[in-house]
C-alpha positions in Angstrom: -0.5 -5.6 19.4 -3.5 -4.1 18.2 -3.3 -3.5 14.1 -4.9 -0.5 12.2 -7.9 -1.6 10.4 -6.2 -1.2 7.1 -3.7 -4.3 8.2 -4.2 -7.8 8.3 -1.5 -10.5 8.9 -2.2 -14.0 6.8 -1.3 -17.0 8.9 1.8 -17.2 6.7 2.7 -13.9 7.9 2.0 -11.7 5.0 1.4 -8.8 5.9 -2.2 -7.4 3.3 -3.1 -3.8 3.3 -6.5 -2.1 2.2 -5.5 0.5 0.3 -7.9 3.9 -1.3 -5.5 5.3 -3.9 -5.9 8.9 -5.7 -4.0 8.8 -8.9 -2.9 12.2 -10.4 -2.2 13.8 -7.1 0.1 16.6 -7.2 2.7 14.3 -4.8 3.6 11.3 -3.9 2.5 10.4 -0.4 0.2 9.2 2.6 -2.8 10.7 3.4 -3.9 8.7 6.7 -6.5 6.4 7.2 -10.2 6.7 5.8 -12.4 4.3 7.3 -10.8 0.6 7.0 -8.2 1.6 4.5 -5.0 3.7 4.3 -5.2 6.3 1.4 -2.5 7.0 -0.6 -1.9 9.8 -3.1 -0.2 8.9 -6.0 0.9 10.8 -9.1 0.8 9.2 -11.1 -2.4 8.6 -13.9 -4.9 6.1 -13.9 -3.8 4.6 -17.3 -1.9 1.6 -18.7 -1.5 0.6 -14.9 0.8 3.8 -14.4 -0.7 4.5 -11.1 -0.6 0.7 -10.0 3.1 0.7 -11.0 4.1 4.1 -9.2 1.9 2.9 -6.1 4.2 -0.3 -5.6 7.3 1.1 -6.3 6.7 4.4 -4.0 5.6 1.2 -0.5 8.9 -0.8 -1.4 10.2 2.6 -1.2 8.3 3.6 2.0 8.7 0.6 3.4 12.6 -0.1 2.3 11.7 -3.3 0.9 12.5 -4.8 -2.6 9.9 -4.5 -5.0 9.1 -7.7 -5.5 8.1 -7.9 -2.0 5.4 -5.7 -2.6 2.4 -7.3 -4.9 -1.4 -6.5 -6.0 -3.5 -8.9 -5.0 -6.8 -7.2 -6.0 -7.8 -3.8 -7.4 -6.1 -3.2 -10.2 -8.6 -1.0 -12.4 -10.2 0.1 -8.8 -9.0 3.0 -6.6 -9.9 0.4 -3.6 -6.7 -1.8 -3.5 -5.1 -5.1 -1.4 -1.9 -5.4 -1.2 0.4 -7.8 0.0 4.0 -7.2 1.7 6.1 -10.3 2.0 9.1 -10.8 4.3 7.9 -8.2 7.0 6.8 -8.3 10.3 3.3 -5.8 10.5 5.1 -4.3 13.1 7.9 -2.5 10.4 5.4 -2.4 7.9 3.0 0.1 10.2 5.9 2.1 11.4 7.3 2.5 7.7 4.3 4.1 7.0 3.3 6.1 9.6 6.9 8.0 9.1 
């Protein structure tokens, strides 16, 4: 299967995602992909990691996953994020999304 170029798989199957987020958006939700990453509109603010927090919890959400599942590898004071989706196949994670 050919993956966007927003998803790799690790060889332990984790599934990491390049992410372009836009805090203070006026909803929650995905925009598509730019380039080699998936934006995301988020609404909440860029402060005290709101918008990092509110990004997780609205993939576990899109992707009906527990939150712990869903982790920041890198970006956290960046709009360019990785993140990293544990326990599923890239498969479900890239229809989850693209619902």
């Amino acid at each position: 299967m050919n993956l966007p170029t927003f998803v790799r798989v690790q060889p332990d199957g984790v599934v990491v995602l390049s992410l372009k987020v836009q805090p203070r958006a006026s909803e929650n939700e995905i925009s598509g992909a730019v380039g080699n990453e998936l934006k995301i509109r988020i609404t909440a603010p860029p402060v005290d990691s709101a918008a990092n927090e509110a990004l997780l919890r609205f993939l576990s959400e899109k992707l009906d996953c527990p939150a712990s599942a869903v982790q920041l590898i890198r970006g956290a004071t960046s709009r360019h994020k990785i993140v990293a989706i544990h326990g599923l196949a890239s498969a479900d994670v890239i229809a989850r999304l693209m619902q």
